[in-house]
Structures are given as structure tokens and as C-alpha cells.
VEXDREN-2710 file (C-alpha; in Angstrom, 1 decimal):
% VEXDREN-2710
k/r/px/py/pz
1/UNK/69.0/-19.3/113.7
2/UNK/71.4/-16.9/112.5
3/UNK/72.7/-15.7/115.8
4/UNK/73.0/-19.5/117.0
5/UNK/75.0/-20.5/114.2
6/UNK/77.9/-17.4/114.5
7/UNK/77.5/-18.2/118.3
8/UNK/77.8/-21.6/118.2
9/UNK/77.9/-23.7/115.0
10/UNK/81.0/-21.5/113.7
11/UNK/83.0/-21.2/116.8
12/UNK/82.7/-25.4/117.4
13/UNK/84.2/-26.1/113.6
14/UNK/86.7/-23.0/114.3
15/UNK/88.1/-24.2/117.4
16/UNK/88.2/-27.4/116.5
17/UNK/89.8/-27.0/112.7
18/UNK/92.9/-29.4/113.4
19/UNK/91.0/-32.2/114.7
20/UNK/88.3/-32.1/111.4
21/UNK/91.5/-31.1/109.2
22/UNK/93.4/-34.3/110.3
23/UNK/90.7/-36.6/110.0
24/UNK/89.8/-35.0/106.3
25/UNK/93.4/-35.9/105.7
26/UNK/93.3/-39.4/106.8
27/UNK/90.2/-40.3/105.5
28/UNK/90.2/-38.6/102.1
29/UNK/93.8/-38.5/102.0
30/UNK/95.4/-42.1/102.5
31/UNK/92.2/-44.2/102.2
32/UNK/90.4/-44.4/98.4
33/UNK/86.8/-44.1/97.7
34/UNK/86.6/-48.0/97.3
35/UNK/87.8/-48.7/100.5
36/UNK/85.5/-46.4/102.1
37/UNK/82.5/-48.0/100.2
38/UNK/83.8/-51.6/101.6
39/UNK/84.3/-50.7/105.1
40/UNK/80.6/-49.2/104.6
41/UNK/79.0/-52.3/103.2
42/UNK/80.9/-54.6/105.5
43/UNK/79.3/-51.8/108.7
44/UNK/75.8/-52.1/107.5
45/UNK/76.4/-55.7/106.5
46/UNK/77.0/-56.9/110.3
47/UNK/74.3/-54.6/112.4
48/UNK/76.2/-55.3/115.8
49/UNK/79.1/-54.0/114.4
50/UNK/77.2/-50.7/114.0
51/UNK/77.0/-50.3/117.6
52/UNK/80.6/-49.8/117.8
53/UNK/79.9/-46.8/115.0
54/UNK/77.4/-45.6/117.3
55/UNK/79.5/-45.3/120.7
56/UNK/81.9/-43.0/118.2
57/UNK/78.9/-40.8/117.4
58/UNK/78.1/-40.6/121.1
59/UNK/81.3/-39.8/122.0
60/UNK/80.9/-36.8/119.4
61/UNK/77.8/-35.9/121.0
62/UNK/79.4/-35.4/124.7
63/UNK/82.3/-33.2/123.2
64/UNK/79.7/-31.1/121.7
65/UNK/77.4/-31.0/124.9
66/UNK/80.5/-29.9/126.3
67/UNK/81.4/-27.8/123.9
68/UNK/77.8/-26.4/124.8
69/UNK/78.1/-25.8/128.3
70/UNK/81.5/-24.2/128.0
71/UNK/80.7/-22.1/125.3
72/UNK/77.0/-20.4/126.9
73/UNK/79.2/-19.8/129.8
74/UNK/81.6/-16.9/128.3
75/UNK/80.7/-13.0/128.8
76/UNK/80.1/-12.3/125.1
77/UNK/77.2/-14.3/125.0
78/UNK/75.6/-13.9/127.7
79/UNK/72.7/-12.1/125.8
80/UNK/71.4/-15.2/124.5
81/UNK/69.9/-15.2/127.6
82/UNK/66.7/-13.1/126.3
83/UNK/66.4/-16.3/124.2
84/UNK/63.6/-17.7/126.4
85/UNK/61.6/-14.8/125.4
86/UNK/61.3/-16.0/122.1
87/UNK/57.7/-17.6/120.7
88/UNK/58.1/-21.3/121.4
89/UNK/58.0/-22.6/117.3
90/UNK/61.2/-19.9/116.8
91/UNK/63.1/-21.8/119.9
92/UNK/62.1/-25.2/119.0
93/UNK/63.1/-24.3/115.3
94/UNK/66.3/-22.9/116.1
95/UNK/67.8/-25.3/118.2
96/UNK/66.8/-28.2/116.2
97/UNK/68.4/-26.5/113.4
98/UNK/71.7/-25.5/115.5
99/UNK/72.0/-29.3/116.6
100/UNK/71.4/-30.5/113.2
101/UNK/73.8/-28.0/111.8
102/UNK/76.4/-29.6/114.4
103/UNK/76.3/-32.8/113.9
104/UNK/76.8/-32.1/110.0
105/UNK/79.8/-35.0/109.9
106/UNK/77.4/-38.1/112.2
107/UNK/74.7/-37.1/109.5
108/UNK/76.4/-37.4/106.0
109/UNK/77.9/-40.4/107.2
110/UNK/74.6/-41.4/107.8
111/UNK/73.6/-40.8/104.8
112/UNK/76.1/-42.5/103.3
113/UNK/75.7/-45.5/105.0
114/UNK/71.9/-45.4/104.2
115/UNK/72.9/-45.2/100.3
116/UNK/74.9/-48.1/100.5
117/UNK/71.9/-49.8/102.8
118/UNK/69.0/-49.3/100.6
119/UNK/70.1/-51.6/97.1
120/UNK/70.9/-54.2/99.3
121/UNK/67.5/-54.1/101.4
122/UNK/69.2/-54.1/104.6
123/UNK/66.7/-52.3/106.2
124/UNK/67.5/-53.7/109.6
125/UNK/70.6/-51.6/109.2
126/UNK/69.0/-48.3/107.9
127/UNK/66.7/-48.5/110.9
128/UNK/69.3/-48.7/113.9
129/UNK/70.8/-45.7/111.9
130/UNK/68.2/-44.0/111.9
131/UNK/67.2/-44.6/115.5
132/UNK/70.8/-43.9/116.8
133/UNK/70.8/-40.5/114.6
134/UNK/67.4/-39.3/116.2
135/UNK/68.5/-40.2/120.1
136/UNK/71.6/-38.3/119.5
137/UNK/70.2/-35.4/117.6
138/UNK/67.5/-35.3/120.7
139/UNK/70.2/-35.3/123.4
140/UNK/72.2/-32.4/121.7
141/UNK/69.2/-30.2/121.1
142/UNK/67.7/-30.5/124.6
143/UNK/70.9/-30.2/125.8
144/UNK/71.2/-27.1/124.2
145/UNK/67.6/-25.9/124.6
146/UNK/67.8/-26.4/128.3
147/UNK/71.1/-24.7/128.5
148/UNK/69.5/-21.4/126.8
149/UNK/67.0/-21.7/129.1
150/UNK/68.6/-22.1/132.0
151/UNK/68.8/-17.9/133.7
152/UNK/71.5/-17.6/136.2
153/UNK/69.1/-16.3/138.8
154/UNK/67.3/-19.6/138.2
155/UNK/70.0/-21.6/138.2
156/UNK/69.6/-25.0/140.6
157/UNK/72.0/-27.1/142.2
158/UNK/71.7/-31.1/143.9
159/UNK/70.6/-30.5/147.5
160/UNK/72.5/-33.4/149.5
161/UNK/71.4/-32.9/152.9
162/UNK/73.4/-35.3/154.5
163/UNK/76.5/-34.3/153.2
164/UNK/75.5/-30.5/155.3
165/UNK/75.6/-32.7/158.5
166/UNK/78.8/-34.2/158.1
167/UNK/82.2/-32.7/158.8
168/UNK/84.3/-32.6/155.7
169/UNK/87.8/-32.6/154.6
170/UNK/89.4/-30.0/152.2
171/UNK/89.8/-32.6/149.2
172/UNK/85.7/-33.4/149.3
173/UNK/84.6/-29.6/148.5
174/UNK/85.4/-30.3/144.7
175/UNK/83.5/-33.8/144.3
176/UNK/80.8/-32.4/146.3
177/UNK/80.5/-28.9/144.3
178/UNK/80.5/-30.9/140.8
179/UNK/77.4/-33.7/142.4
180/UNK/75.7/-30.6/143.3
181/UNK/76.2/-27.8/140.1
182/UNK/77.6/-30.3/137.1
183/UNK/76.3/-33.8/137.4
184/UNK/75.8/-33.8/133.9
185/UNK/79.3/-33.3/133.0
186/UNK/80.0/-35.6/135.9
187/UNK/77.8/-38.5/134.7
188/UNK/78.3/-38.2/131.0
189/UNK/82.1/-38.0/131.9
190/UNK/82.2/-41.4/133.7
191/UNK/80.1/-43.1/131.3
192/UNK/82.4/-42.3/128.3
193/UNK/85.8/-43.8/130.3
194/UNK/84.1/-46.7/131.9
195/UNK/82.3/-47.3/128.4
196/UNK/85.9/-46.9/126.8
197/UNK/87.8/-49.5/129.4
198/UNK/85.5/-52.3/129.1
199/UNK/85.2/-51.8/125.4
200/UNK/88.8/-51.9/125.2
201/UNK/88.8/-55.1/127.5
202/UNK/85.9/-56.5/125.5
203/UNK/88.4/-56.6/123.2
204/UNK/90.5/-59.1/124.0
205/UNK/87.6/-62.2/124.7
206/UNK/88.4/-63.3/121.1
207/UNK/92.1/-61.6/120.4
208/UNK/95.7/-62.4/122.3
209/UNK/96.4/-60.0/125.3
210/UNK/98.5/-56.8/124.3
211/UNK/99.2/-54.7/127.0
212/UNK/100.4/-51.6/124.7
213/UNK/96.4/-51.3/122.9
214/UNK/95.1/-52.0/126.5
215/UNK/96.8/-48.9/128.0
216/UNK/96.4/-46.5/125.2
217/UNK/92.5/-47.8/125.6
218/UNK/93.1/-46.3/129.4
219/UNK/95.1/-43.5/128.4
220/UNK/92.1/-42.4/126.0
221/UNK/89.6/-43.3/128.5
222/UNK/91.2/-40.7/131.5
223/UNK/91.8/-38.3/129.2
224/UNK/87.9/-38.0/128.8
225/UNK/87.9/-36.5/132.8
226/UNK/89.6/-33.1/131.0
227/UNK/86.4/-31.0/131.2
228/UNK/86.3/-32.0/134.7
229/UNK/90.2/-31.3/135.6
230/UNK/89.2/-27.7/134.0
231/UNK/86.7/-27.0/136.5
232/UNK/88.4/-28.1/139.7
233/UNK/91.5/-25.3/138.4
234/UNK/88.8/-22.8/138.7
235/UNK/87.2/-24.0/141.7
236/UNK/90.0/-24.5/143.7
237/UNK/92.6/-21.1/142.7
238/UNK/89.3/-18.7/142.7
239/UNK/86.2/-20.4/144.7
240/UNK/89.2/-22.0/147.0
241/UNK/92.1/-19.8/146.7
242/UNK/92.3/-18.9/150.3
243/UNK/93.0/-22.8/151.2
244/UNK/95.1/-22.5/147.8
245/UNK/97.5/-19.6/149.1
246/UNK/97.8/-21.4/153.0
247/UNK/101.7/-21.5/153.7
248/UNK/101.4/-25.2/153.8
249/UNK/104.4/-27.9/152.6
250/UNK/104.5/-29.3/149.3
251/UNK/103.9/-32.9/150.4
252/UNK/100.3/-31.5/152.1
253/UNK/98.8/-29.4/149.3
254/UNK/99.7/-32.5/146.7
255/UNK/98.3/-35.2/149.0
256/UNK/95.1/-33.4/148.9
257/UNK/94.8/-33.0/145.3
258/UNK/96.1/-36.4/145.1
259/UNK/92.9/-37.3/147.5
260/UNK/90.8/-35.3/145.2
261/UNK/91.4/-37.4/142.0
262/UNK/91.9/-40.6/144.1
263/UNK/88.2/-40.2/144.5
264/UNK/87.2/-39.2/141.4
265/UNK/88.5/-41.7/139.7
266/UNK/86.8/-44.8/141.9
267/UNK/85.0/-45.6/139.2
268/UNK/87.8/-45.8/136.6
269/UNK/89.6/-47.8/139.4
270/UNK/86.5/-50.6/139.5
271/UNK/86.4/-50.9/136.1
272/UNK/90.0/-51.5/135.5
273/UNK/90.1/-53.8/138.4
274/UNK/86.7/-55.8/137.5
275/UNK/87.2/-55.6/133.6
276/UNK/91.3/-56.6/133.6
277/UNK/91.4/-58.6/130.3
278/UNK/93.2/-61.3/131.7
279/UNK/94.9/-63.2/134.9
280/UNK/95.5/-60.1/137.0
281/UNK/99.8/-59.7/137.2
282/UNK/99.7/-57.6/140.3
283/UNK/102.9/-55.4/138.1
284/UNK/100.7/-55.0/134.9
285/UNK/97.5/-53.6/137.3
286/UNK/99.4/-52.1/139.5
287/UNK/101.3/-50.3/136.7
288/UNK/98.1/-49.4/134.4
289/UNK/96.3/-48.1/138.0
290/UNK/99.1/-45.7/138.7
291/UNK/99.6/-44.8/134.8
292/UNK/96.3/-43.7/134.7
293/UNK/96.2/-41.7/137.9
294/UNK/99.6/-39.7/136.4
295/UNK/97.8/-39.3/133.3
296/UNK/95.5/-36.9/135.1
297/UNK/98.3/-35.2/137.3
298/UNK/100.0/-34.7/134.3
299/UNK/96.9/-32.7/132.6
300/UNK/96.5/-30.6/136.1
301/UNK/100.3/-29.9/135.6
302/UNK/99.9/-28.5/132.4
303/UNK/96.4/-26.4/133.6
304/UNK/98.9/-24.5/136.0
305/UNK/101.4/-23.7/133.5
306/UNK/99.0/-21.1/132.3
307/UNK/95.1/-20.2/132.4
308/UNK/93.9/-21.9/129.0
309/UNK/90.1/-22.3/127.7
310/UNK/89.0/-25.8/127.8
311/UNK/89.6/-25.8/123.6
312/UNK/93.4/-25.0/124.1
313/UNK/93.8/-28.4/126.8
314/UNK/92.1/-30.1/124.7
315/UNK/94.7/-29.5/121.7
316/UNK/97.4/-29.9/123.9
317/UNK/96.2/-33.2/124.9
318/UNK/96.1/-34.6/121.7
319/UNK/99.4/-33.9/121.5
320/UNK/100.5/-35.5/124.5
321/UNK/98.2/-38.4/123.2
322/UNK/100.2/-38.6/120.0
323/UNK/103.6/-38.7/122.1
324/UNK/102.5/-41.6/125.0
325/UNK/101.1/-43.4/121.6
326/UNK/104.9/-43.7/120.3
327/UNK/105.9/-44.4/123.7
328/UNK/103.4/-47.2/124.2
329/UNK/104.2/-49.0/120.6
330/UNK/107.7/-48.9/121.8
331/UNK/106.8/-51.0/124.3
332/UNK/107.5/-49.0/127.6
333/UNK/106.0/-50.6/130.3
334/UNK/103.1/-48.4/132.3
335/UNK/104.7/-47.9/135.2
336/UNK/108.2/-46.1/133.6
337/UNK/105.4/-43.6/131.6
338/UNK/103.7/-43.1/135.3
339/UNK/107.2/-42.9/136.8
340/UNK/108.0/-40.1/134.2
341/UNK/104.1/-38.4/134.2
342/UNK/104.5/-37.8/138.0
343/UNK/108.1/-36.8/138.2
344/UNK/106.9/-33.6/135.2
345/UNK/104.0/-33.3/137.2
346/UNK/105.2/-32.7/140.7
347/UNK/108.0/-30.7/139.4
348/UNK/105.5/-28.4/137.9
349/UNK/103.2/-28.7/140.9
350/UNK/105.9/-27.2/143.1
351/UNK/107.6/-24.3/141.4
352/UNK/103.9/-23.4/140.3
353/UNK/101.5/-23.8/142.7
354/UNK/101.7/-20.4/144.1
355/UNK/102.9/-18.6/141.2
356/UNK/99.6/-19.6/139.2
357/UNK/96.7/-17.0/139.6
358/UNK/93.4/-17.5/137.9
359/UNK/91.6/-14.7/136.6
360/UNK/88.0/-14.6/136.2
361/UNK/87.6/-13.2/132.9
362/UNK/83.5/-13.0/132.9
363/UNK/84.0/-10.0/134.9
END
């Protein structure tokens, strides 16, 4: 337990200091102790309204199941390998511990909420609590159990045999190496942005159209596909880098990436497309479509500045966050942000794309 929480538990609330510092500050710094016990009683007072509680805990629990996978991946711990040696009440023991220790801020919340539930007999309440706490605490740990286990030797990947038969283009290698070696990251990935665009359309059944909340609701959502952006730097300038260093125009190498995210972002695309809030304005869809796609050039932009760990983009993202936010309140219509996102993007794209090298640092 020791060794998992100085591997693990310490390094998540290190690397992620500003994110809990900031929300310490706004919650214990601008909003009092009654208003915190209101917004509590009114959660537990209306149970569906929990749910939207719930899909913030969630999303809690994918950072830190990637935050997981990212973090059992680096060199210097690579001897908690040997862990599966261990008798199977120590394991269990540990990891349940590890998870627990974790998800420290979704459980005194909990608890709080459970105070506040208990005097009032709302035990309809204190029950989907308790469920949503015990699914989420069970994801994390098997998560992390099953990535302790998981030897490299013994590693497994997706066999699709058709896609062996087929002759494929250059921008397929990536979606078809993440289906067959990450399709957890892939899945949970696409669940959190589609869950995010139609809860941010859902929205708007009861509540005047705004177009500013609707893209921020997609900028949040394709900002969620960072984790994966990370992974297709490494796989294409080191699994790839021979295609990568081919003396091929500028308009060729970006229509392939742009092919790349083009399909991995179908299902963003759908969703937009099916879940539109209201009458579709071909210039307001068209505009949040393309704003969305730049968002994500704009991250691969900034991964070939310089290598960076997956902690450092996700920083930096915030930031850019914070920025399109003001942009968006000020009312600047999707399609001049797009304009702009691609414009830093491909500027970036063409003085570095052979200048960035990335180094394997595991070796």
C-alpha cells in the first residue's frame, strides 16, 4: 500500500495541484458554508438531479483511469510489475485502498451529502449515492488491478481479421492501432464527448438557444480526445516516423492527419449533427463542425511544439480553455475561432513538422 500510494496516489494530487488548488479556491474561497449546505439539500432533495453529480464523478473517474494507464507506463515503475506475485488478500487490499485513497474528493462529498440526507430521511437519495460511489470505486480499482497485472510479455491486442485483408491507407494505421492496443481509452474517450454534447444539448429542451454555452459544451467535449491526440504524436514520429520524415508537400502530410481526425471524430460529428438543439442554420453547424475539428488541430499543434507528458497538455489546455471561454462570452462566432485555431495550427504544422523528433524516453 505504501509503494502504491508514493507511486501513484502522491504523484496524481502532485501533478494535478492547480486544478484541486483552483477549485479549493472557488469553492471554499468565493462560495460560504451556507450556500454549500443549500446547493447540497436542494442535490439530494431532487434525486435526478443527482445524476448530473454523478456524470461529474465519472468524468473524475476517466482522468484518473487515465491517469493510470499513463502513469504504469513510465520506466521508473516498471518494477511494480512483480506485483502479481503478491498473495491475492495483499493485491486486493492494496488496490482497493489505492482507489479509495484517489477518489478522496467524490468520497467526502459523499459524505457530505449523506449528512445532509439522513435528518431529512431521504434515503432514496443516500442510496443512488451510495450505488454511484461503489460502481465508480469498482471501475478505478479493476482498472488499476488489471493494469498491474497486465506483464508486457502478456500483453494482448484486438485481432481484426478483416482489416489484415484489406489494403489500407496511411491515415487508417492510427485508428486501427488504438481499436487494436487502447480501446479502452478509445471507448471511455468517446463516451465522455458524446455524453458531454447531448448533455449540453439536453440543455436547451426547457431554456432559450445560446449558441456561446453550446460551443464551450463542444469545446469541453473535444478537448476530452487529448489522451488520444497524445498517443497518435508517439505513434506516428516514432512507430511511423519513416512515413513522417518522407519528402512530401505540406498540403499532403496535413491532408492525412486531417483524414486521421476526420475519422476519429465520426462520432463527435453524429452527435453534433443528430443532437443540434435547434432548427439546424447550415452557418451555426457548419461553424461549430469545423470549430470543433480546429480545436483538435490546434492541441496536435501545440504536441509538436515540444515533447510534453500527457500532465503538461493537459495544463496547457486548461489554459487554452480559459482563453476560447473569454472569446466565446464575447460573442465570436465559431467559425472566426476555427478560422484563427487553423491558421496557428497550420503555421505550426509547417515550420515543425520535420523539426519535431520524439524521443522514447523508456529506454
Amino acid at each position: 500500500m505504501s509503494v502504491l500510494a508514493r507511486c501513484l496516489v502522491i504523484e496524481f494530487y502532485k501533478q494535478n495541484a492547480a486544478f484541486f488548488g483552483l477549485m479549493f479556491l472557488i469553492l471554499f474561497g468565493f462560495v460560504k458554508s451556507q450556500e454549500h449546505i443549500a446547493i447540497g439539500s436542494f442535490l439530494v432533495a431532487n434525486p435526478l438531479l443527482l445524476f448530473f453529480l454523478y456524470a461529474l464523478w465519472f468524468g473524475y473517474g476517466i482522468k484518473l483511469i487515465l491517469f493510470i494507464i499513463t502513469s504504469l507506463n513510465h520506466r521508473e515503475n516498471q518494477f511494480l510489475e512483480a506485483f502479481y506475485l503478491l498473495p491475492p488478500k495483499i493485491k486486493i487490499s492494496a488496490v482497493v485502498l489505492a482507489s479509495m485513497m484517489l477518489l478522496v474528493p467524490v468520497i467526502g462529498y459523499s459524505v457530505f451529502l449523506i449528512i445532509l440526507s439522513v435528518p431529512r430521511s431521504f434515503y432514496l437519495s443516500i442510496l443512488s449515492i451510495l450505488i454511484s460511489l461503489f460502481i465508480l470505486h469498482f471501475l478505478v480499482a479493476i482498472m488499476l488491478m488489471k493494469k498491474l497485472h497486465g506483464l508486457p510479455h502478456e500483453k494482448k491486442f484486438i485481432e481484426v481479421r478483416l482489416l489484415n485483408k484489406l489494403a489500407k491507407p496511411s491515415y487508417v494505421f492510427f485508428i486501427e492501432h488504438l481499436v487494436r492496443n487502447d480501446p479502452v481509452l478509445l471507448v471511455l474517450s468517446k463516451i465522455y464527448t458524446c455524453s458531454m454534447i447531448i448533455g449540453t444539448s439536453a440543455l436547451y429542451s426547457t431554456d432559450q438557444f445560446d449558441l456561446r454555452l453550446f460551443n464551450e459544451g463542444i469545446l469541453l467535449a473535444l478537448v476530452g480526445n487529448a489522451a488520444i491526440l497524445h498517443k497518435y504524436i508517439r505513434f506516428y514520429y516514432l512507430e511511423l516516423r519513416i512515413i513522417a520524415n518522407l519528402p512530401e508537400r505540406f498540403i499532403t502530410s496535413s491532408l492525412k492527419h486531417l483524414s486521421t481526425f476526420l475519422l476519429l471524430l465520426i462520432p463527435e460529428i453524429i452527435i453534433i449533427l443528430r443532437y443540434y438543439p435547434v432548427e439546424a442554420h447550415f452557418f451555426d453547424v457548419f461553424g461549430t463542425e469545423v470549430f470543433g475539428l480546429s480545436a483538435v488541430l490546434l492541441i496536435y499543434g501545440m504536441l509538436i511544439i515540444k515533447q510534453m507528458e500527457l500532465s503538461e497538455l493537459i495544463t496547457r489546455i486548461f489554459w487554452l480553455i480559459v482563453i476560447v471561454t473569454f472569446l466565446i462570452l464575447f460573442s465570436v462566432h465559431p467559425l472566426i475561432l476555427a478560422t484563427l485555431f487553423i491558421f496557428i495550427s497550420a503555421n505550426i504544422m509547417y515550420f515543425r513538422r520535420y523539426k519535431f523528433e520524439f524521443v522514447e524516453k523508456n529506454q
